[in-house]
N, C-alpha and C positions, 0 to 999 in steps of 0.2 A: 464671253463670260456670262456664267448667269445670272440672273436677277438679282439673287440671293448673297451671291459672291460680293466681291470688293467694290464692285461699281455697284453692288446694291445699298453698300453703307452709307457710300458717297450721294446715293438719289434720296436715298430717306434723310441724309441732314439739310439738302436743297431745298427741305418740305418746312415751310417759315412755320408751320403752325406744330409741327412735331420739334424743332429746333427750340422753342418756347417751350413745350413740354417736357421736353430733355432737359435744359437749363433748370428750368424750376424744380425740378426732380433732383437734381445735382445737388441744388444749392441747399432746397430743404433737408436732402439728406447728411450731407455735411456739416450744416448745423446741428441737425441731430446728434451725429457721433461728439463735437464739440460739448454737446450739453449732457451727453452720458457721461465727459469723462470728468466735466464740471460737479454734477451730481453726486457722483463717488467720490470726488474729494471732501467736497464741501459734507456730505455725511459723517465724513470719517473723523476731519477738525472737528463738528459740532461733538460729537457721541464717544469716538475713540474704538469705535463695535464695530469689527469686523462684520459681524449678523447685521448688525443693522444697517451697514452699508454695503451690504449685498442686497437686503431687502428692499431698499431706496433703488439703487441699479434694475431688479427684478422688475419697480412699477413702470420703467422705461420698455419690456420686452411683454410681460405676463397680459396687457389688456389687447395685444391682439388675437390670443384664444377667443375673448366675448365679442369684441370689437368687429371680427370678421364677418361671425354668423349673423351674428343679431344687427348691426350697423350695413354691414356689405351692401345692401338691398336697397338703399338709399339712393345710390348710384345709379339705379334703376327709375326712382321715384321720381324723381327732381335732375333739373341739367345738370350735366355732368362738371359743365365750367362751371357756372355758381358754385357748386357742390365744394369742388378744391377749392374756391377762393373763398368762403364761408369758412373752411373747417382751416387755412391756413390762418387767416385773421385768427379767429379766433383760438389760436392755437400760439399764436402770437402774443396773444392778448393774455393770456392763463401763463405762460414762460415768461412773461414780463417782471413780474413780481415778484417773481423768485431771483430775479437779478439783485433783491432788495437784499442786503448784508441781516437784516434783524428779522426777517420772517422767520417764524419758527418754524420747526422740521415738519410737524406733522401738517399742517396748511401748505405748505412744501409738495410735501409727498402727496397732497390731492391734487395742487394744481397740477402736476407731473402726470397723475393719473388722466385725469378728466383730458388732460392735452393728449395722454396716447391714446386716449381710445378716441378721439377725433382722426386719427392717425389712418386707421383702418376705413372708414367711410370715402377719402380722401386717395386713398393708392386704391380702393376697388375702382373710382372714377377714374381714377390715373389710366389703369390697367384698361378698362371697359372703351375706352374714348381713343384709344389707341389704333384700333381697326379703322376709326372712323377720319382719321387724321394721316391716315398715310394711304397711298396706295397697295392694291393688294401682292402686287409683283416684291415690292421691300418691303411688306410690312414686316416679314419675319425677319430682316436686318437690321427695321428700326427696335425691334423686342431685342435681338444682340445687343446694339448698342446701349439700351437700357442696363443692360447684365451686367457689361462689362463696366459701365460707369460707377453700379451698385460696388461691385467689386471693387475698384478701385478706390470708389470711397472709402468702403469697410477696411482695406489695409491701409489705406493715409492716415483716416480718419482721428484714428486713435492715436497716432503717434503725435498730429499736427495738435490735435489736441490738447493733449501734454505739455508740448511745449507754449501753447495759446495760455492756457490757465498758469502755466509759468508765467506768460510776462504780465498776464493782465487782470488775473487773478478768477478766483470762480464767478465773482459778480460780473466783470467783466466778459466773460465766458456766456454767460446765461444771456446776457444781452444781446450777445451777436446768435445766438439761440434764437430766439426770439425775432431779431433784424432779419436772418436768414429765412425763416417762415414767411416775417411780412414779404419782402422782396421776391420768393418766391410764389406769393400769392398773387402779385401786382405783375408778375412774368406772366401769368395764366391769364389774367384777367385782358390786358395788352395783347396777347399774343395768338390765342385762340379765338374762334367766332361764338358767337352763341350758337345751341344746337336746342330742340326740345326736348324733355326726358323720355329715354326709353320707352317707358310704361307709366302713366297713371296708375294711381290706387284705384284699385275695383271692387267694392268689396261684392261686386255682385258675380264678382267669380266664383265664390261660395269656397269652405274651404277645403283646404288641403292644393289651392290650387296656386295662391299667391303666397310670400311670406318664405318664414325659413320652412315648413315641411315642404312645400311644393317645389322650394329647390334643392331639395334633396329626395326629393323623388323622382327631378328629373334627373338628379346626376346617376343614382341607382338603376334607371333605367335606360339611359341612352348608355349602349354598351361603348362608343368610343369616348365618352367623356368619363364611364367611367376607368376604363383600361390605361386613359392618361394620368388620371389621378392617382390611381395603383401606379403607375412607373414613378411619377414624381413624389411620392410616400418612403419611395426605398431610401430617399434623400436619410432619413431615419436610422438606417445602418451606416450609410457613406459617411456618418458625421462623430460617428465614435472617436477615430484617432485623436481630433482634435480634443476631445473630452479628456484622452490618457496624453497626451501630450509630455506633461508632465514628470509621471512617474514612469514612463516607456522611456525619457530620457535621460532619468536615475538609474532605472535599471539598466542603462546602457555604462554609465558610467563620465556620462556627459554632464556639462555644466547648464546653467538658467541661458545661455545663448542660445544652446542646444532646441530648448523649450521654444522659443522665438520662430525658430529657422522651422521645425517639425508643423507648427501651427500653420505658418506660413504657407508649407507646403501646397496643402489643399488649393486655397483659394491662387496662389500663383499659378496652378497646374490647370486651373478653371479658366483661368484669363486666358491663357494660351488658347485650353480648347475652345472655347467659347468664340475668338480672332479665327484660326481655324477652320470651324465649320460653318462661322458667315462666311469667310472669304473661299475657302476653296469645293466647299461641298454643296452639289445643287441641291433644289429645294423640295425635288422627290426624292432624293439619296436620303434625307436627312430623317425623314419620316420613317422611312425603311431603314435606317438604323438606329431606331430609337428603342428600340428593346434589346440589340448586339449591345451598345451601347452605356445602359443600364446594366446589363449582368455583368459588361466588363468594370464596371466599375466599383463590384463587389471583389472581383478577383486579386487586385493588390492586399487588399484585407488578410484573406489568406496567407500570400505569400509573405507578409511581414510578420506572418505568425512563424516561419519556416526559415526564414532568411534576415536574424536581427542585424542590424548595423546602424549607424548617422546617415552613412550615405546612400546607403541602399534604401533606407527607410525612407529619406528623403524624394528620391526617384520614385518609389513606391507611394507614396502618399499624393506625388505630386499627379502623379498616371489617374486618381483617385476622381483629383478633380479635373484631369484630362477628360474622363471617359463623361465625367460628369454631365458635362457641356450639355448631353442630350436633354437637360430639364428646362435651356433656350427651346429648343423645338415643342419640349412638350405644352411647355407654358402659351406659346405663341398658338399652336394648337388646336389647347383647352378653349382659350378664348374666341380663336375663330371659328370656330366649331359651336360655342354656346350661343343660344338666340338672343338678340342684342338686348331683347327688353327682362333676359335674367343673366347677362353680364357682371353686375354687380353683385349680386345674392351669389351666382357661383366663385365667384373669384373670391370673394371673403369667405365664403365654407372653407373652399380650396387653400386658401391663405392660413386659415387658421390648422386643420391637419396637419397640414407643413409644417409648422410650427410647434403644434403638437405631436409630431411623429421626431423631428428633432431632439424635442425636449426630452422625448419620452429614452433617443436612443441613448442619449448621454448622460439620464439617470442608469439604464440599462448596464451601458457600458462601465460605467463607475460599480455600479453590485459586480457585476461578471468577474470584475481585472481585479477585487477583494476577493474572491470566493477561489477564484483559477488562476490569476496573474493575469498581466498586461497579453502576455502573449495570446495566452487560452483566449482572453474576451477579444482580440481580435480577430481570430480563429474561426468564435462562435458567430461575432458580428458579420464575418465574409460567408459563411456559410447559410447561414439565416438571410442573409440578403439575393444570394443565389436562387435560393430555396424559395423565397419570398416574388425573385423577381421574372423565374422560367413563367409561371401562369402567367402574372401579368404580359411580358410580352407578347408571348400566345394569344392573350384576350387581344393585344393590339393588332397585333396581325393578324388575324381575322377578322375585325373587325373593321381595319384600313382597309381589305380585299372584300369585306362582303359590300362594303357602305365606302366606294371611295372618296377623298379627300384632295 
């Protein structure tokens, strides 16, 4: 079996100090979802505004745009263990209050803020310290297993949520928000060694050479970090469906379950792929199908513009985030690939375009399905992604063949 495969999952959880990191990852993130769906309640009791509790929800996702580029770097700066166990504390410590029933909204919605953007400094270290915690034979099964836990949270998350603040109310909620940070910060601290930081401040690099333009000058110029960032941008297009979810299953003629199950899709179609290509696909095949892989998973796009149904759409959606999987590879990568002392500054650029290319497709895809219908703008999104995604894997493959990996 190889490395990469199923007995690679099983060597990378063996690894006490990545088993730590995975835990704490888990935990914080599940709090997290817990406390998004605390947030949107509790906005909605105090104000009654839908706008405003969407705006409240928003300061949970919108600070890692700034959070990435400008915090990322940090990760580089200072040890990576402190680094989580600082921003978890105190991340802890700003969500605490807001368990309080009489805080008012707007004191609310800072400490929410100032805690996400601790958020980003904290997953660039997550991310960066990862290489340095596993062997290199799994480390690309310990980044799976990361994915798939991500994901798993994301579809739990919300629903255990829900019924969490049923029984024990948003204050109640907030607090185990809050407990989940600390305890995840007290996993890292326990669990990891200390390491030195990356890189020292220099300022006698002089500039342009540290900081955010130097790492984005090195991503601009190293062609295979940039041609990975291009495949994992298309992320961008792949994330329409779920944006039209909705009214793609009005216009089907389907019920709010319908809506559920189409959402779903995506992310259940990922998990698969995701199991999959750790367990069965070696760990040069994976590389070399990281750009097949990418374009096919523009290709259901299309075809649900051509072939409407539930169930078909279903299947189709799900294929989406099959093909998906290949942004484990890319992600794992990116990282291996960047020099460890701008791991953090890359991985928060990197992080933040994600994010921003997401956001951007799903404002996208909402104009398109107004202007064209549901159909048209899936149509436009499969083919824009196509279109978008033949150079980039070009640029990969050639560049995996001229510079290999």
């Amino acid at each position: 079996m190889n490395a990469d495969g199923g007995g690679g999952l099983w060597r990378a959880l063996k690894v006490p100090e990545f088993r730590a990191l995975w835990a704490a990852t888990a935990i914080g993130r599940a709090g997290a979802q817990i406390g998004r769906v605390a947030l949107a309640v509790l906005a909605y009791q105090r104000t009654g505004s839908a706008s405003v509790t969407a705006l409240v929800y928003a300061l949970t996702l919108v600070p890692a745009l700034v959070g990435g580029p400008l915090l990322g770097g940090l990760a580089d700066r200072y040890p990576r263990r402190r680094l989580i166990v600082v921003c978890g504390l105190a991340r802890a410590l700003l969500v605490a209050p807001a368990a309080v029933p009489a805080i008012p909204l707007p004191v609310l919605a800072v400490l929410i803020l100032v805690s996400q953007l601790l958020e980003s400094p904290a997953v660039a270290a997550q991310i960066a310290v990862t290489p340095d915690v596993l062997p290199p034979p799994v480390y690309r099964a310990g980044v799976a297993i990361q994915q798939l836990t991500a994901q798993l949270v994301a579809l739990i998350g919300f629903a255990a949520g829900g019924v969490l603040v049923a029984a024990i109310g948003t204050s109640g909620s907030l607090a185990a928000n809050a407990a989940a940070f600390a305890v995840s910060a007290l996993i890292v601290w326990r669990g990891l060694r200390p390491r030195p930081a990356a890189r020292a401040h220099r300022p006698a690099d002089g500039p342009g050479r540290t900081g955010l333009v130097g790492g984005l000058r090195l991503l601009l110029t190293d062609r295979r970090l940039r041609s990975l960032l291009a495949l994992a941008l298309l992320a961008g297009f792949h994330v329409v469906p779920e944006a039209l979810a909705a009214p793609y299953a009005a216009g089907l003629g389907a019920g709010t379950a319908a809506v559920g199950l189409l959402m779903a899709a995506i992310p259940v179609g990922n998990l698969l792929g995701v199991f999959l290509v750790a367990r069965f696909v070696p760990a040069a095949a994976q590389t070399r199908l990281l750009g097949p892989l990418a374009l096919g998973a523009s290709l259901p796009l299309l075809a649900s513009a051509f072939f409407p149904g539930l169930t078909v759409s279903l299947l189709l959606w799900a294929l989406i985030g099959l093909f998906g999987a290949y942004q484990v590879t890319a992600n794992a990568e990116f990282v291996r690939l960047t020099p460890d002392e701008w791991r953090g500054r890359l991985v928060g650029i990197a992080s933040a375009a994600l994010v921003a290319a997401q956001g951007l497709g799903v404002i996208a895809g909402g104009a398109l399905a107004t202007a064209l219908g549901v159909s048209g703008a899936l149509l436009v999104a499969g083919a824009a992604g196509l279109a978008a995604g033949v150079p980039a894997a070009v640029g990969w493959r050639r560049a995996r063949t001229r510079r290999p990996v």
